[in-house]
TIGUBA-950119 format. One record per residue (C-alpha): y negated, x negated, z. Coordinates in pm, 1 decimal. Example, Ala and Ser with C-alpha at 12.3 -4.5 7.8 and 13.67 -1.06 7.14 Angstrom:
residues 2
PT_c2_c1_c3
PT_450.0_-1230.0_780.0
PT_106.0_-1367.0_714.0
end
This chain:
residues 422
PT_c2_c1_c3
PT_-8187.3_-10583.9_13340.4
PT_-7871.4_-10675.6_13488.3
PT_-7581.9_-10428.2_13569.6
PT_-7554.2_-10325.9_13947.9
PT_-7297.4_-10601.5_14141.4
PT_-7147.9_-10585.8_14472.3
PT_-6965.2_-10834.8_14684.1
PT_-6865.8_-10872.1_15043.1
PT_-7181.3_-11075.7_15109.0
PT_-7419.1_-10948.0_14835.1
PT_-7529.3_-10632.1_14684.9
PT_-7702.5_-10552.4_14368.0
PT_-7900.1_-10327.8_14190.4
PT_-8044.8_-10407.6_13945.2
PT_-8253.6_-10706.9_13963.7
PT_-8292.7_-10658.9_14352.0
PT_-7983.3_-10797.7_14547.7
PT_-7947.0_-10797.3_14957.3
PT_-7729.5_-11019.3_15163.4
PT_-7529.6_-10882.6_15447.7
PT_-7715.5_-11127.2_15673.6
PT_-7389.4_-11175.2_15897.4
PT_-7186.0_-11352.9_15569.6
PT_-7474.0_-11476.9_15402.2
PT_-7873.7_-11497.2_15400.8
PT_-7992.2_-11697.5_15036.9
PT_-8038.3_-11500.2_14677.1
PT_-8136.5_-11227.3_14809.1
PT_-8493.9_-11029.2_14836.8
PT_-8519.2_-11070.4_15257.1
PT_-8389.4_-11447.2_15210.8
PT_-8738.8_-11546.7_15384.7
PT_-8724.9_-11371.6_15656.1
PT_-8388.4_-11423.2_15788.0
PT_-8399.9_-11784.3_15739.2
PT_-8687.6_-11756.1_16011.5
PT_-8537.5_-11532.1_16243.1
PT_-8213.3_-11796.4_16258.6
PT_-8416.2_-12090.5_16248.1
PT_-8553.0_-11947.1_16556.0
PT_-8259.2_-11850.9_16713.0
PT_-8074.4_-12176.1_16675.1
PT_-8363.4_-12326.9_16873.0
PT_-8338.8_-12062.2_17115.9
PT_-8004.5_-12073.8_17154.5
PT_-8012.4_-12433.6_17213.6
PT_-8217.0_-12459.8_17495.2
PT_-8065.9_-12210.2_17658.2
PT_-7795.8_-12390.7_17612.6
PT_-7961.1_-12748.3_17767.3
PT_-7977.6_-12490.1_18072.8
PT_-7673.3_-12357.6_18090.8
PT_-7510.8_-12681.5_18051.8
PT_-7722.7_-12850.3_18299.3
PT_-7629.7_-12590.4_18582.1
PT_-7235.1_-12625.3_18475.6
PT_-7268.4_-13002.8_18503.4
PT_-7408.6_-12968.4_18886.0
PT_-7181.4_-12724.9_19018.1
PT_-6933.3_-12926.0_18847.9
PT_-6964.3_-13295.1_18947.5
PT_-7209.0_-13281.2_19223.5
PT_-7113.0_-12975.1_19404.3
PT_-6753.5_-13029.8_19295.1
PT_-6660.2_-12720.6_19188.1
PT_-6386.5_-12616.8_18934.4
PT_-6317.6_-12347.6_18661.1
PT_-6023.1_-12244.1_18765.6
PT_-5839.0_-12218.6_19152.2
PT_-5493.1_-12374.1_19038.7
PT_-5349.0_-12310.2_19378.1
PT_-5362.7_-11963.6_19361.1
PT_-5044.7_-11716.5_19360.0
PT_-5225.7_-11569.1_19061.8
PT_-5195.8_-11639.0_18688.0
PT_-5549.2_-11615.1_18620.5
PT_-5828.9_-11680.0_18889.4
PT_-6136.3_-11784.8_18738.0
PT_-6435.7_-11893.6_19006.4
PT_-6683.4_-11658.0_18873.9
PT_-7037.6_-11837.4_18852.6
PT_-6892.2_-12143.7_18684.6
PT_-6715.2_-11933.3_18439.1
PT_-6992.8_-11744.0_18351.4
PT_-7204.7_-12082.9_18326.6
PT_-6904.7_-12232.4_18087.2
PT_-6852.4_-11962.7_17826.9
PT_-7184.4_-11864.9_17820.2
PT_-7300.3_-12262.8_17700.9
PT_-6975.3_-12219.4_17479.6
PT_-7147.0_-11862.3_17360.3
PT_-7473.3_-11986.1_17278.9
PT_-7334.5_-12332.0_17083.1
PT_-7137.8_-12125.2_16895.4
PT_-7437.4_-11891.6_16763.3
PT_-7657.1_-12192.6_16730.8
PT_-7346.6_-12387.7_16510.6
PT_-7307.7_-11992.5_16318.2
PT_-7677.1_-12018.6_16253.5
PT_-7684.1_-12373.8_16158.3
PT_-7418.4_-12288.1_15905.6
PT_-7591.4_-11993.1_15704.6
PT_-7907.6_-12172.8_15696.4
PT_-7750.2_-12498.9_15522.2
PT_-7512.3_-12271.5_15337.0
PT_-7221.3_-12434.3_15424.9
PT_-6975.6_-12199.3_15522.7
PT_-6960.9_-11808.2_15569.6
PT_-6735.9_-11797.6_15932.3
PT_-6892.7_-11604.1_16218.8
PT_-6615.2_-11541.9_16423.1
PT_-6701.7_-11523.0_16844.9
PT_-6480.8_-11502.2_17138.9
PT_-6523.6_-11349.7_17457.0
PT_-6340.8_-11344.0_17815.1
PT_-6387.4_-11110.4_18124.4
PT_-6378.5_-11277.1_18465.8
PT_-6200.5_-11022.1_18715.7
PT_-5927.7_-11236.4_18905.6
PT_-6158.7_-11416.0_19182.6
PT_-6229.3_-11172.6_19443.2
PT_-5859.9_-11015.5_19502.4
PT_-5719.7_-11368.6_19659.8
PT_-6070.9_-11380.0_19793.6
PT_-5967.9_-11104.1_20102.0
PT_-5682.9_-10905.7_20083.9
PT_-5744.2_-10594.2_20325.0
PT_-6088.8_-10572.1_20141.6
PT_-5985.7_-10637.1_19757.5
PT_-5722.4_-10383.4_19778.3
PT_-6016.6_-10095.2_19810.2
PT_-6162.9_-10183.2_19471.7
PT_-5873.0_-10418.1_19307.0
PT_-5572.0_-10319.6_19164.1
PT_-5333.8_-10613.9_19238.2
PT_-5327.6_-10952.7_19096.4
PT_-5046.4_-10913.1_18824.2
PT_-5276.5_-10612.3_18714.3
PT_-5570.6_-10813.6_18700.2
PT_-5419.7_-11075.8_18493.2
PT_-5221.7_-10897.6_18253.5
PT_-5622.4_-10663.0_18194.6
PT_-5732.3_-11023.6_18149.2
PT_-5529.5_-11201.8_17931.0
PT_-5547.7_-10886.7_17702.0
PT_-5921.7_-10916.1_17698.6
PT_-5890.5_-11299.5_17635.7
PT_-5629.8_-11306.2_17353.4
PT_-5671.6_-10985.0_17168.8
PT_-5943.8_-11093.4_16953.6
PT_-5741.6_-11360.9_16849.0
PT_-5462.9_-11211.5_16766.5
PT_-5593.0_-10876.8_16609.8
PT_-5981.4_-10962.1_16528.6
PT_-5951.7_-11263.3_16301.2
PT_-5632.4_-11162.5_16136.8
PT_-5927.8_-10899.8_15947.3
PT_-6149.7_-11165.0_15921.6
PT_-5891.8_-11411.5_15732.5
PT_-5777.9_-11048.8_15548.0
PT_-6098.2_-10962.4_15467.2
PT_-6175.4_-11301.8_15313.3
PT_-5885.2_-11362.4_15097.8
PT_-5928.3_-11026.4_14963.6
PT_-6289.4_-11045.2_14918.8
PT_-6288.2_-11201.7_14539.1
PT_-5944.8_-10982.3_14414.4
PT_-6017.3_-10650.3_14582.0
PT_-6360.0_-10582.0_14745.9
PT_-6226.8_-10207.6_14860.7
PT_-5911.0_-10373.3_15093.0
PT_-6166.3_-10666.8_15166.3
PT_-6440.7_-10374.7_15295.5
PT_-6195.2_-10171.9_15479.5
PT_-6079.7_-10510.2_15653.9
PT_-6464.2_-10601.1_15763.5
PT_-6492.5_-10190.7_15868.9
PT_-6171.2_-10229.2_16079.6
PT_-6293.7_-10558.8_16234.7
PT_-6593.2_-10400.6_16304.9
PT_-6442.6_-10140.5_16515.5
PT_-6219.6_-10388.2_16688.8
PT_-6485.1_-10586.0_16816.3
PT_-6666.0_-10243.9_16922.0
PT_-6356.9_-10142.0_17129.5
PT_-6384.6_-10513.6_17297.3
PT_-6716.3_-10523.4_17411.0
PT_-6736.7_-10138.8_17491.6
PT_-6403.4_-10185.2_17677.1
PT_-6571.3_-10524.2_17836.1
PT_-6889.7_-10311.4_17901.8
PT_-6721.1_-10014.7_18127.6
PT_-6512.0_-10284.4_18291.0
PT_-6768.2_-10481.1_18385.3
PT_-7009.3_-10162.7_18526.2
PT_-6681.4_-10056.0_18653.7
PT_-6618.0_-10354.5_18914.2
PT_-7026.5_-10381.4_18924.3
PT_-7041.5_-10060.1_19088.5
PT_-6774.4_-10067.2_19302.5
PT_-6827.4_-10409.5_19437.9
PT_-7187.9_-10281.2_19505.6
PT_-7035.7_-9958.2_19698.9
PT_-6784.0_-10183.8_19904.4
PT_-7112.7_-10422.0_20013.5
PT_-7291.9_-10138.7_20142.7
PT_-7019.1_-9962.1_20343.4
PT_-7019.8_-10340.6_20508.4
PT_-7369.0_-10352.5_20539.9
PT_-7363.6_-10077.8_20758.4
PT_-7106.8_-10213.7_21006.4
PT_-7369.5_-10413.0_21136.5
PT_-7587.1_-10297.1_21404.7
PT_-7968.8_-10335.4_21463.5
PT_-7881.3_-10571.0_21709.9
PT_-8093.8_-10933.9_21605.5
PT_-7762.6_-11090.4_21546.9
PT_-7692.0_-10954.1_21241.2
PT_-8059.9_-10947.9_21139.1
PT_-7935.8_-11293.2_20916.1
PT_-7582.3_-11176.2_20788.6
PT_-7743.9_-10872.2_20678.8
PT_-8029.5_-11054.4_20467.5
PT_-7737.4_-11291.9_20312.5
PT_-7543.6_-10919.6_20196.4
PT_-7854.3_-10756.2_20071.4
PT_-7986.9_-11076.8_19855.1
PT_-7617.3_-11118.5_19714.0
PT_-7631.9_-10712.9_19609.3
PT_-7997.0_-10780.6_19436.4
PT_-7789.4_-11064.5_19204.8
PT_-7508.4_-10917.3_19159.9
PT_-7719.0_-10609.8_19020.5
PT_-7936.0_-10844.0_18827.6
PT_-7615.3_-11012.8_18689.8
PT_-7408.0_-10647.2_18623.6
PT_-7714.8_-10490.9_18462.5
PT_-7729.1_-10776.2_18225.0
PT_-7394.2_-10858.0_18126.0
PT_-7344.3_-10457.4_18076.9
PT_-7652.4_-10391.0_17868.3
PT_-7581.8_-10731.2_17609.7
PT_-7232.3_-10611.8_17642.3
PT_-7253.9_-10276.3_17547.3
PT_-7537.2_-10345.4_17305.4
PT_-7328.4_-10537.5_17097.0
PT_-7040.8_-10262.5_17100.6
PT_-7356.1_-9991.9_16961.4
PT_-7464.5_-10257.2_16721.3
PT_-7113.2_-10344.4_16560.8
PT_-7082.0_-9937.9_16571.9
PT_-7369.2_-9867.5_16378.1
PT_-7294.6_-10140.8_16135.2
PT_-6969.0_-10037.1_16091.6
PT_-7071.0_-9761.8_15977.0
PT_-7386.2_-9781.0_15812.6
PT_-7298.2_-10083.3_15664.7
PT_-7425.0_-10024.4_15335.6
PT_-7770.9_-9821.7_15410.5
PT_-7865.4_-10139.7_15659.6
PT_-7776.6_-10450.6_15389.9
PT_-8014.0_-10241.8_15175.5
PT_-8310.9_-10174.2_15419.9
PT_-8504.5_-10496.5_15432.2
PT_-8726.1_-10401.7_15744.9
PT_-8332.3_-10240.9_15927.3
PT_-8207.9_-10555.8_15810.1
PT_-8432.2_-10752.9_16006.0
PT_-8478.3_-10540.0_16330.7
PT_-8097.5_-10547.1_16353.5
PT_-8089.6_-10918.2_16294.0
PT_-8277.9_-10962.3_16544.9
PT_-8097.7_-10793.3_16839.9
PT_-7813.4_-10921.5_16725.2
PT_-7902.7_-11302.8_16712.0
PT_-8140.2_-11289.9_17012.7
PT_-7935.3_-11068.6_17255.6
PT_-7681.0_-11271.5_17331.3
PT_-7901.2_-11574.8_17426.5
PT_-8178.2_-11353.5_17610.6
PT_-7877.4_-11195.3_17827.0
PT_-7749.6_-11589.5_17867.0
PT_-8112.7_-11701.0_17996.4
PT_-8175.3_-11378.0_18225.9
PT_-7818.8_-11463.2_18381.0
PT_-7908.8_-11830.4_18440.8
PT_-8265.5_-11747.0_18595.5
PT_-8051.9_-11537.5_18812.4
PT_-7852.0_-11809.5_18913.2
PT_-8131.5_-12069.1_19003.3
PT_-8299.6_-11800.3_19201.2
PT_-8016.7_-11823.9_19415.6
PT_-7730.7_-12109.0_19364.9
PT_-7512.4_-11957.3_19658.8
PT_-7465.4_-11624.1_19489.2
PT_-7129.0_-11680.6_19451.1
PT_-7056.9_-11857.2_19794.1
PT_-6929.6_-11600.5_20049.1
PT_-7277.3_-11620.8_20297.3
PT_-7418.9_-11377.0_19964.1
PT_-7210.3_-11131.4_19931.8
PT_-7124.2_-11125.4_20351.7
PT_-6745.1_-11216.8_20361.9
PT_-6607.9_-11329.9_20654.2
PT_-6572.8_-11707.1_20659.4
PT_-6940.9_-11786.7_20642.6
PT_-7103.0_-12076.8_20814.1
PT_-7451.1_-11934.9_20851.5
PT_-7536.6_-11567.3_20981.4
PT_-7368.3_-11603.5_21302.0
PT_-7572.7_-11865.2_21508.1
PT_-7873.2_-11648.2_21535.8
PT_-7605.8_-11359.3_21661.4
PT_-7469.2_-11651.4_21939.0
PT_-7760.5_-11731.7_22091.6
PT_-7878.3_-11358.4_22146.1
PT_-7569.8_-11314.9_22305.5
PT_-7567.5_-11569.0_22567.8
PT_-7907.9_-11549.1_22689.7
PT_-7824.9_-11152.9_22697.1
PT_-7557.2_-11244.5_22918.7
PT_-7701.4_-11493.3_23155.9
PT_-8033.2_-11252.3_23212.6
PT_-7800.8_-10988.3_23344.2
PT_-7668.6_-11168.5_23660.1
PT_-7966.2_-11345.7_23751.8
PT_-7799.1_-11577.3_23946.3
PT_-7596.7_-11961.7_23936.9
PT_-7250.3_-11772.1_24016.8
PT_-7275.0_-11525.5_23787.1
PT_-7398.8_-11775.8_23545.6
PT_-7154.9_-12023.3_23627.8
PT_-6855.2_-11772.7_23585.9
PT_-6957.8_-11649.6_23232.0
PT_-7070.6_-11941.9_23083.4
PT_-6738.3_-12039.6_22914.6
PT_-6704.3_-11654.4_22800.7
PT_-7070.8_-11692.0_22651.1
PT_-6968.6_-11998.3_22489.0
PT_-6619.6_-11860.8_22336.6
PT_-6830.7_-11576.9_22195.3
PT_-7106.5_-11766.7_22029.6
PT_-6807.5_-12043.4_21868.9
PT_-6695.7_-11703.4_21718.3
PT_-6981.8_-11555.2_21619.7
PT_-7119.5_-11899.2_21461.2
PT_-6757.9_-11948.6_21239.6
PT_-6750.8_-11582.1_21154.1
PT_-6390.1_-11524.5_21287.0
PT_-6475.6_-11208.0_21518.0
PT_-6378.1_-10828.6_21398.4
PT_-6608.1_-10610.2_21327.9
PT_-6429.0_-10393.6_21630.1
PT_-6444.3_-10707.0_21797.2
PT_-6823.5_-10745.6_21743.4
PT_-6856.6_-10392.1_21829.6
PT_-6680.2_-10458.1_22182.9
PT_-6856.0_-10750.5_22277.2
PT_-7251.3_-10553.7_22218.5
PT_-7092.2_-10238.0_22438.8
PT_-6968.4_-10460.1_22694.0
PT_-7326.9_-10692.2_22742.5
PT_-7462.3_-10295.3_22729.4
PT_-7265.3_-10217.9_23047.3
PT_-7357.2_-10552.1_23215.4
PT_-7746.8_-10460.5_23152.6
PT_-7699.7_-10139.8_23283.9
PT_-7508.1_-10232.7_23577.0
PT_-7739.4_-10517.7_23694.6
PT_-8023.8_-10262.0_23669.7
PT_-7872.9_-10001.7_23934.7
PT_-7676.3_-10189.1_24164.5
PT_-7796.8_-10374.8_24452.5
PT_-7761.9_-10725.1_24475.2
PT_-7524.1_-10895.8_24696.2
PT_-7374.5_-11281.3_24657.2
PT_-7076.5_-11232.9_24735.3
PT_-7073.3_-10862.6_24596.7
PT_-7126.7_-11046.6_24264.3
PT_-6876.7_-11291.2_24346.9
PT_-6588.8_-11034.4_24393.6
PT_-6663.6_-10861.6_24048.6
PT_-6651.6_-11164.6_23861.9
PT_-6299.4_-11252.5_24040.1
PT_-6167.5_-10946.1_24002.9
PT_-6130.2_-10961.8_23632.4
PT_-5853.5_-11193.4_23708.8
PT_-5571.6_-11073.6_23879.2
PT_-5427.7_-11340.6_23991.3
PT_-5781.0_-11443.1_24154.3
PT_-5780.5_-11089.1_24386.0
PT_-5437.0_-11111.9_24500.8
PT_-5545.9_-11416.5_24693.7
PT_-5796.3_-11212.8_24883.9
PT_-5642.9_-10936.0_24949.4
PT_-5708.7_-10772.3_25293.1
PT_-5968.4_-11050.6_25393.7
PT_-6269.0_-10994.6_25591.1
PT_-6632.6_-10970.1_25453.6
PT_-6822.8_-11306.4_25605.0
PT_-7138.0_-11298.7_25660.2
PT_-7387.2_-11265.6_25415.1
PT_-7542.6_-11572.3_25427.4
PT_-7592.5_-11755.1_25080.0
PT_-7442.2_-12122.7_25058.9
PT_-7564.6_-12403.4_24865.9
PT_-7229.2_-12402.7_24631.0
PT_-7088.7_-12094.4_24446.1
PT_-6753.2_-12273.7_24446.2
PT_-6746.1_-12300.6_24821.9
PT_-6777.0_-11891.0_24800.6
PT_-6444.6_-11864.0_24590.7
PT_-6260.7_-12163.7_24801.7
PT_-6268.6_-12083.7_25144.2
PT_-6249.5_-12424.7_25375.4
PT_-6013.3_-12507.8_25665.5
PT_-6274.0_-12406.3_25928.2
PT_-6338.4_-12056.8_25840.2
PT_-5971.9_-11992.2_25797.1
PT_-5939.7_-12114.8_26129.9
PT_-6222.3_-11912.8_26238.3
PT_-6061.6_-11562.7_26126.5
end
């Protein structure tokens, strides 16, 4: 029987030795099994990755999008959906090249990066981003941490670990330990930031859900803001639970390092999660994305500056306004008004006050039309009197008869012959 051995990848008793499947998977007693479980992840993992890639590619050259907005005033401003589409293909070809590694033995590296994406939506509107955003020299400097820590702190104990692995195992163990709780403090910091701006992006879409009334004009807008909260929940819930996940699983292994190399069925329950989480988040997030490609556009999460949402709102508007007169005058006189109003509605540049005032007003036009008598040139005089320069001219005139003419202009343009005539 041989003496008890221990490595950084391997240890022995006896006759019986168990790989810490992260380093290395052959030799040991559960060498069947985890050859099986990364066989099938770097198949997995690669066609999620044919996906992933595929979607990056469209947005990319056919829709013509790009990673990063270079003429921003920020440092770092990320567009968010092709981000997420980019490092997650870079995520998932990095497992399925860690996999391929350990099952042809060729190397022992397993070293993964990962970035947060926070930058986009504080350019995006400033009155609105400063409610949930700190500013945008905040944002990056929370960002670049995020992106260059890991390289600067987490694989100076991986190279430690590994040169110290053959000439002393304790410094070598300490080192994996300390990277271990590194990479917990990343993705449980990544975790509570992402939930963080999940939840309060979610809270800021509500309180401008509600600014819209049941009026049918914002019956679209408000189906665009409610589908773009059902994706962004889909997408926060996701990249949250893989997220923080990972942080409990690096935790535990941490750890219980040595209890779970020597468990053969741990072993492979924690191999699992940990090879297939990563790519199952990845392929929830892209079904997300397919279920709705303009998640990301500002029509889904109800910004102002949307193209669609408004035209339903314009037409409600102007046939609201032309039933309340009833007449060619009336019509005649607020057709331009009508038309101003539904340009504004349709490009999404009006207020919400603005919105607000427009609904009260056509209110007060139903209301009057439905308790005042009707008279031509009654109707005629309101109209002009919400011009001033219009009721100076008839100032101290008399009333003519009330006998309706042909033309509404003739009304508001009185001819040589009546002035004659009074």
């Amino acid at each position: 029987m041989e003496n008890d051995a221990r490595t950084l990848m391997r240890q022995c008793i006896g006759e019986t030795c168990y790989c810490d499947w992260r380093l290395q998977i052959y030799d040991c007693v559960d060498t069947h099994g985890l050859k099986i479980i990364y066989l099938t992840m770097i198949v997995f993992s690669a066609i999620v990755s044919l996906f992933l890639f595929g979607i990056f590619m469209f947005r990319f050259f056919v829709k013509g999008h790009r990673l990063f907005d270079l003429n921003s005033s920020s440092l770092l401003k990320p567009r968010p959906i092709d981000c997420l589409m980019f490092f997650l293909t870079m995520f998932n070809l990095l497992r399925m090249l860690t996999g391929i590694i350990l099952v042809t033995n060729v190397s022992q590296t397993n070293v993964l990066a990962r970035t947060c994406i926070a930058q986009t939506l504080a350019d995006s509107h400033k009155s609105t981003a400063r409610q949930w955003l700190p500013s945008t020299r905040t944002v990056d400097t929370i960002g670049l941490t995020f992106l260059f820590t890991p390289f600067l702190l987490n694989n100076v104990c991986s190279i430690a670990a590994g040169l110290l692995a053959k000439h002393d195992l304790f410094k070598a163990e300490v080192f994996t330990r300390v990277l271990y709780g590194l990479w917990f403090w990343h993705c449980g910091s990544l975790a509570c930031a992402v939930l963080y701006a999940g939840i309060r992006l979610l809270a800021l879409l509500t309180a401008h859900l509600k600014k819209f009334k049941s009026s049918s004009s914002g019956g679209d807008q408000k189906r665009r803001v409610r589908a773009g909260m059902i994706k962004i929940r889909i997408l926060v819930t996701v990249i949250f639970l893989a997220l923080a996940g990972f942080a409990v699983f690096l935790l535990l292994y941490g750890i219980l390092r040595d209890q779970i190399i020597r468990s053969v069925p741990g072993s492979y329950v924690l191999c699992i999660v940990w090879n297939f989480l990563g790519p199952v988040a990845s392929l929830v997030a892209c079904l997300a994305v397919l279920s709705n490609p303009r998640i990301d556009e500002k029509p889904a999460i109800g910004l102002p500056g949307s193209s669609g949402g408004g035209g339903g709102g314009g037409g409600g508007m102007t046939t609201t306004t032309t039933s309340t007169s009833n007449h060619i005058t009336s019509h005649m006189f607020t057709t331009s008004t009508a038309q101003q109003d539904s340009y504004d509605l349709n490009h999404a540049t009006l207020s919400a006050k603005a919105f607000d005032a427009i609904v009260d007003e056509d209110e007060k036009r139903k209301i009057h039309a439905m308790y005042t008598p009707y008279n031509h040139y009654l109707q005629d005089a309101k109209e002009i009197d919400d011009d001033e320069d219009e009721e100076e001219v008839y100032v101290g005139r008399p009333t003519p008869p009330a006998i309706p003419l042909r033309s509404s202009q003739s009304n508001l343009i009185p001819s040589p012959y009546k002035a004659a005539h009074f």
